[in-house]
Residue, then its C-alpha position, 0 to 999 in steps of 0.5 A: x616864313x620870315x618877318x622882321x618882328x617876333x611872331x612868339x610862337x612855339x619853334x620860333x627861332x630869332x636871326x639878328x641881322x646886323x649891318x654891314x661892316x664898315x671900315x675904322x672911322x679913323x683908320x682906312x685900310x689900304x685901297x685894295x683891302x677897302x673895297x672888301x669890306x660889306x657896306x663899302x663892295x655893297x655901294x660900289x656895286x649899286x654906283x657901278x649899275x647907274x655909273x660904271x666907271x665909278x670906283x674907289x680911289x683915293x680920293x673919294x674912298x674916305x667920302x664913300x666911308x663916311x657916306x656908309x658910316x652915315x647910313x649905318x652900314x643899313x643894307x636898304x640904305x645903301x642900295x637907295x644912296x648909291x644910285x644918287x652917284x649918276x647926279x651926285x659926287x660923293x661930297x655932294x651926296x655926303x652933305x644931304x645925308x645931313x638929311x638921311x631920310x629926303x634923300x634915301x628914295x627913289x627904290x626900284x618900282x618892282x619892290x613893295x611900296x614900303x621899300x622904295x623909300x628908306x623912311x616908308x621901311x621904317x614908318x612900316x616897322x613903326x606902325x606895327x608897333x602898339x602905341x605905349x611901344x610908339x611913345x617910347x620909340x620917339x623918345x628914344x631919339x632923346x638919346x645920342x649913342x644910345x643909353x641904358x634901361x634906366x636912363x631911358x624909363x628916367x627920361x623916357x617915363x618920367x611921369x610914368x605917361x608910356x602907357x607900359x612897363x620900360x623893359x618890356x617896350x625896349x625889349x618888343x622894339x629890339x624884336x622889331x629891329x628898331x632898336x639894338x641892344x648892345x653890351x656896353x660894360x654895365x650891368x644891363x645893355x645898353x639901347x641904341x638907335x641907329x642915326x638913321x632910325x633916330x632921325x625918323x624917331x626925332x621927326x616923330x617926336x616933334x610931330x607931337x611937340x615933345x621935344x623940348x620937355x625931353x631935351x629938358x629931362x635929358x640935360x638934367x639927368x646926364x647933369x646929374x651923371x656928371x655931377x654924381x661922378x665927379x668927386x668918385x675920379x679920385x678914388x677907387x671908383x675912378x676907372x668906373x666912373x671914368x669907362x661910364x662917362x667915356x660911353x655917355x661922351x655924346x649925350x654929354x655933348x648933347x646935354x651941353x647943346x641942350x644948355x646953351x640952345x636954351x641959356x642954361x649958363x648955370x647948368x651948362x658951367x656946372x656940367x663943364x666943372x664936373x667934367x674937368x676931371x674926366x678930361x684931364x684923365x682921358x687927353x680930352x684937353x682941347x675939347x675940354x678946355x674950349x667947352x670950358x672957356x665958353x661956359x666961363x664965358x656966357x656964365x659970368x657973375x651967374x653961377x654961385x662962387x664954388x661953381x665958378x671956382x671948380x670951373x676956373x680951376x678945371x679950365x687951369x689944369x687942362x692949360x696947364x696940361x697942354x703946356x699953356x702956363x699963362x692961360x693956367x696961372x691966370x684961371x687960377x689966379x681968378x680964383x683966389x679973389x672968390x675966397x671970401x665968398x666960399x665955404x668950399x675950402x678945396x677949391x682955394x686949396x686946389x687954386x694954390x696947387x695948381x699954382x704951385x704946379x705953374x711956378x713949378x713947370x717954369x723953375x721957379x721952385x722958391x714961389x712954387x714951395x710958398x703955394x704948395x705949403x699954403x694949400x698944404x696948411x688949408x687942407x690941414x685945417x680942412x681935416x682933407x687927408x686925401x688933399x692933404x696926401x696930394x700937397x705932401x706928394x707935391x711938395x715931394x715932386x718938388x723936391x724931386x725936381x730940385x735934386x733933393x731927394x732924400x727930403x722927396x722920399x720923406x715927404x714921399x713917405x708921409x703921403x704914404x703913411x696917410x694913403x695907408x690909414x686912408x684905406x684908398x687902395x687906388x690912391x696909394x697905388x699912385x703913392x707908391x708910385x711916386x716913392x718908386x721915382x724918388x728912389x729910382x732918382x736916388x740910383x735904388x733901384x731895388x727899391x723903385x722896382x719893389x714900389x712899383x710892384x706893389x703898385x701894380x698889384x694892387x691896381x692889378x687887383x682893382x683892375x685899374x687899367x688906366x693906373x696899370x698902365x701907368x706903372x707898367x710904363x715906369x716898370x718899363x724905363x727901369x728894364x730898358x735903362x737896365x737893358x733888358x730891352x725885350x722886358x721894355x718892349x713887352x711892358x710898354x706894349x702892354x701898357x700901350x694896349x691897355x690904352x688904346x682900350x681906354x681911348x687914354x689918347x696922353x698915355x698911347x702917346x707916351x707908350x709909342x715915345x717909350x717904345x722908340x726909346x727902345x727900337x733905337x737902343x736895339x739899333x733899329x732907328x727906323x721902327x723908333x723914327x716911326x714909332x716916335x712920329x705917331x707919338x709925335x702926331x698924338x700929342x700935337x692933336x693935344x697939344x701939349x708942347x712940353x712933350x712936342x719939344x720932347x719929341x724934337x730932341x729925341x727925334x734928333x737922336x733918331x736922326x743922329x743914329x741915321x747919320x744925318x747930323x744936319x737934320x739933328x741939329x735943326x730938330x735939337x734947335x726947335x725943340x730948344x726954340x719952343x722950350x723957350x717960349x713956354x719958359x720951361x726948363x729943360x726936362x731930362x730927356x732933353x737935356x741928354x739930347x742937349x748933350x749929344x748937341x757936342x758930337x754934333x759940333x764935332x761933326x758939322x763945322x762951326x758955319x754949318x752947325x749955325x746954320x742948321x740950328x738957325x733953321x731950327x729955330x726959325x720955323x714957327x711951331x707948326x712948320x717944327x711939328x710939319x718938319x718933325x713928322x715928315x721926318x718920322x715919315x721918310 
């Protein structure tokens, strides 16, 4: 005998029936291996009984994926939607699964009346349940991506109002298969609904009117979260707290919803502050900086001075990391005029930094010196060591940049020195890592290696894969500048796994750039245009235009080593283009493009190396970036 709940009797046995496979969201597997896969076989068969000469194509196998992706890969739902392709195209049926549960009837008539209709199988399962197991079953809805034990008895049982103990519910809703309990990287699993079953839990929740009181308990729990974490991205905590907010990502986003649906401004900037750091970390510039502007935006004059001022300076690094130098300056800017109002001294102290970078990123190293010294001298005073190790590491890439490099290394040291009294092993090991630049510039590269071992040990230790990462990356360029390609490639690779694990979207795109670097050295131009366009592809969906321009200038080497001088220039003439536009010099690597710029006159005339570079030129940054990309695809 079967049932879809635990009957808890001797000799029982429990058979998780998962749902079917469903493809990548992102990554679709060629036409013919896609029609293999559970949930997408499963559709096309039930389309194939009302209508058959439906089929994937390419065309709609993108829809149909998202129509199963929609469904939950759920068996039932599959076979009730399917049959809707007689009246419906894909698109059509994609858009009313925006309302799964009206649409999913209409079973066969043969079948149990609790099966003909999606939302009937599962009011089945529902009323099974005791009504303490009901009430935490509806505001689990609450929850977007699922959640842990303890935010669900936080939000869920409040006021202790559930009637029953928390574990105990969750566990008889997983035996009822309402609930999946996943392993999530914490301590205990993690909870979630299918958004098919959420739908059913939310119209419950609404049918007792609680849905705003839960909205309210989510939005200030997952607030708190954010809050909690933010200070802890800086030291040993980070990659914790970094892989706790990467799971939380969508009850973020629904906090948010949350906030401005009910013009919470306050909260809504003081979530978007917290979160700067996170974003900035893990390549969710775009989204960050938009959540940003418009939480700025409904909170003006509301919020106290440190809210805003960590926000502004959230809102500024992330333009700064895209390459947006002005939009950077000006949020900095604006938070200078705060001071008065502020006990908060870090958040000035971070404006001058950040200041400072901005003069730094457009060569003009003069102010840039003057901002870095004046955060250096607040933070001094503040008794902020960490800070203080970050002005002195500043101040050291300054000098790095200048060609001044023992002053780099002294500073450098200084950093050091304090990281090491400090005791925070994460954040020496970026100290390290920075020593191990100076000394890489100044040609020791004995030096630079042992720096960076030390580094990667200790991250290593840590088990800090974003840090790890990092240094593999620098450990890297040392093997292939000093051709030990096959060491490169294994230490890139490396680094580029990792990464992708983390979802950390800047570092896969440096990885795959590093890893064209060295498919072009081992005379292999064609794997480095491709690994170089997919980079290329990356950093435009960040957009970040110092590393777009880049990407340019080394595509060009790819397109010289090919023989197509032509092509060479045109690309070198865009990336010269778009490095003027953001009033940025030229970075190393485009400046030893620049310099293949003299074989090239030499292979092209003088008319047609103008017009080449002219057509270059000419093209505005998304007809570069579309050139660029067909190139690395051709």
């Amino acid at each position: 005998m079967t049932s879809r709940t635990l009957l808890r009797l001797s000799g029982e046995r429990r058979f998780p029936v998962p749902p079917l496979a469903l493809p990548a969201p992102h990554h679709l597997p060629p036409l013919a291996d896609l029609g293999e896969i559970e949930a997408l076989a499963l559709f096309v068969k039930r389309a194939q009984a009302v209508k058959p000469a439906f089929d994937l194509t390419t065309a709609n196998a993108p829809l149909v994926s998202e129509i199963c992706r929609r469904l939950d890969g759920l068996p039932l739902a599959i076979e009730l939607a399917a049959p809707r392709i007689r009246l419906l195209s894909p698109a059509a049926l994609l858009c009313r699964l925006e309302h799964r549960l009206q649409t999913l009837t209409g079973g066969a008539r043969d079948l149990p009346a609790r099966q003909q209709t999606l939302r009937a199988t599962i009011a089945w399962s529902h009323d099974l349940l005791t009504p303490p197991e009901q009430t935490l079953f509806r505001r689990l809805a609450v929850f977007s991506g699922g959640c842990s034990l303890a935010a669900a008895e936080a939000i869920g049982n409040e006021h202790g109002d559930v009637g029953a103990d928390v574990l105990d519910g969750a566990e008889s809703l997983v035996d009822a298969s309402l609930v999946r309990q996943e392993e999530g990287g914490e301590a205990e699993p993690r909870l979630v609904l299918l958004e098919t079953i959420r739908e059913f839990a939310w119209e419950k929740l609404a049918e007792r009117g609680e849905t705003a009181e839960l909205r309210r308990r989510h939005a200030a729990y997952f607030l708190a979260i954010a809050e909690e974490a933010a200070p802890k991205l800086r030291g040993a905590e980070a990659p914790t707290w970094l892989d706790r907010l990467d799971r939380e990502q969508d009850n973020l986003r629904a906090a948010r919803r949350t906030m401005e649906e009910t013009s919470a401004a306050e909260d809504a900037l003081r979530l978007a502050a917290a979160l700067g750091p996170f974003w900035g970390a893990r390549g969710h510039l775009s989204e960050g900086r938009d959540w940003l502007d418009q939480a700025l935006a409904h909170a003006t004059g509301v919020p106290p001075p440190a809210v805003r001022g960590q926000a502004l300076n959230a809102a500024a690094m992330l333009a700064y990391w895209q390459g947006d130098y002005d939009q950077s300056q000006a949020r900095f800017a604006e938070v200078l005029p705060l001071r008065p109002h502020l006990a908060d001294g870090p958040v000035i102290g971070d404006a001058l930094n950040g200041l400072g970078n901005n003069a730094a990123a457009r060569g003009d190293y003069s102010h840039a010196t003057t901002l870095f010294d004046e955060a250096l001298q607040l933070r001094r005073a503040l008794g902020d060591d960490s800070r203080v190790a970050d002005s002195l590491n500043n101040l050291g890439n300054l000098a790095y940049l200048q060609g001044r490099y023992a002053q780099a290394a002294a500073l450098d040291d200084e950093a050091l020195e304090l990281r090491r009294t400090i005791g925070d092993q994460r954040l020496l090991a970026l100290s390290l890592h920075e020593r191990g630049n100076v000394a890489h510039a100044l040609g020791d590269t004995a030096v630079a290696g042992a720096r960076w071992q030390e580094a990667l040990m200790l991250l290593r230790e840590l088990q800090d894969r974003h840090g790890i990462a990092l240094v593999l990356n620098a450990l890297g360029v040392l093997a292939e500048e000093e051709n030990a390609l096959d060491q490169a490639t294994a230490r890139f690779s490396e680094a580029l796994t990792l990464q992708r694990e983390l979802g950390d979207q800047w570092g896969i795109a440096n990885a795959l750039s590093n890893l064209g670097t060295c498919a072009l050295k081992q005379g292999d131009p064609s794997r480095a245009k491709a690994l170089r366009g997919q980079g290329l592809a990356i950093r435009t969906r960040l957009g970040h235009k110092p590393s777009i321009a880049t990407d340019f200038a080394e595509l060009a080497l790819v397109a010289m080593a090919e023989g197509d001088p032509n092509e060479a220039v045109q690309l070198f003439g865009a990336a010269d283009s778009l490095c003027a536009t953001l009033g940025a010099p030229l970075s190393s690597e485009q400046a030893t493009g620049v310099q293949a710029l003299t074989t090239l006159r030499s292979q092209l005339s003088a008319a047609a190396f103008a017009d080449a570079w002219k057509v270059g030129q000419g093209r505005t940054l998304a007809q570069a970036i579309e050139h660029a990309l067909q190139f690395a695809q051709a």
